[in-house]
C-alpha positions in Angstrom: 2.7 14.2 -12.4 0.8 17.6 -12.9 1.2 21.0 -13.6 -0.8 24.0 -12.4 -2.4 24.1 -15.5 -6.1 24.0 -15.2 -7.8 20.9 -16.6 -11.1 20.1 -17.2 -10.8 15.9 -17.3 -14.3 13.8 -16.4 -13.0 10.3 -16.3 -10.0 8.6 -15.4 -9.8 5.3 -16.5 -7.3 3.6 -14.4 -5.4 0.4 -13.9 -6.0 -1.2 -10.2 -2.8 -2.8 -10.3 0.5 -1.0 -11.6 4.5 -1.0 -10.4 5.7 1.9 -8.0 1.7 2.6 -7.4 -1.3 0.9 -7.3 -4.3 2.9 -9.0 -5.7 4.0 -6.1 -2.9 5.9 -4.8 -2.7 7.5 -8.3 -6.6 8.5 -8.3 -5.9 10.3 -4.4 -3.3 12.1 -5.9 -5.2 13.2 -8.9 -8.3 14.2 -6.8 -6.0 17.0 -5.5 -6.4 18.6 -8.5 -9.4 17.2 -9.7 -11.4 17.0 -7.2 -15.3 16.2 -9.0 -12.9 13.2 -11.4 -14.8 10.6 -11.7 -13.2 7.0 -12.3 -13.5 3.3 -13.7 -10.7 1.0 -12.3 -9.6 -1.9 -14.2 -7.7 -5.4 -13.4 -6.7 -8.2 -15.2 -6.0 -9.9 -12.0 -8.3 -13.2 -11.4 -8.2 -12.7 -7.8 -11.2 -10.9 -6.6 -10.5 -11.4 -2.8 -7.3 -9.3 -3.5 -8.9 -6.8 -6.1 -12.4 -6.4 -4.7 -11.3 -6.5 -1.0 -8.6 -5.3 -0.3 -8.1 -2.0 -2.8 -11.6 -1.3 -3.4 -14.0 0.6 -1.8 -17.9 -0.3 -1.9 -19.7 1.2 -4.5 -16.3 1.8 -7.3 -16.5 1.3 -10.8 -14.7 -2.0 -12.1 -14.2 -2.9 -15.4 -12.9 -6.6 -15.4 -10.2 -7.3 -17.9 -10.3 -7.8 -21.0 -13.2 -6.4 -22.0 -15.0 -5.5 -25.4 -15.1 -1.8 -26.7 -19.2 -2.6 -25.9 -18.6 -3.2 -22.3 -16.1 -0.2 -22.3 -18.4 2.1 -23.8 -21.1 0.9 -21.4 -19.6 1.2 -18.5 -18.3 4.3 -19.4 -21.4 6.4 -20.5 -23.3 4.7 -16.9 -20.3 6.5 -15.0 -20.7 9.8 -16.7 -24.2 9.8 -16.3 -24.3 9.4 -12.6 -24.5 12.4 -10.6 
């Protein structure tokens, strides 16, 4: 996945949903070596039960797809702005 170069990422922008690993297993892995990463998830899938309950957390960032560039730049400057 990574190297031991240092990186100096602030957002991961992540599919919920993907083959071989789901996007949360992919943002615990990347929070070994980016610890302060912050991240938007985002699904296609209709199914909210699924999405919402049972791979989120409370309190993540969702971007419902599709969405505009707007909404995308939105949601994107509210997640680098929060401390």
């Amino acid at each position: 996945m990574m190297n031991s170069k240092k990186y100096d990422y602030d957002l991961i922008i992540n599919d919920l949903i993907m083959p071989e690993m789901n996007g949360k297993e992919f943002v615990a892995k990347a929070n070994k070596m980016l610890p302060q990463i912050k991240v938007i998830y985002a699904s296609g899938y209709t199914d909210n039960q699924i999405v919402h309950n049972v791979l989120l957390d409370k309190d993540i960032n969702f971007l419902h797809k599709p969405y505009s560039v707007k909404t995308l730049a939105k949601i994107v400057r509210q997640v680098l702005d929060k401390e």
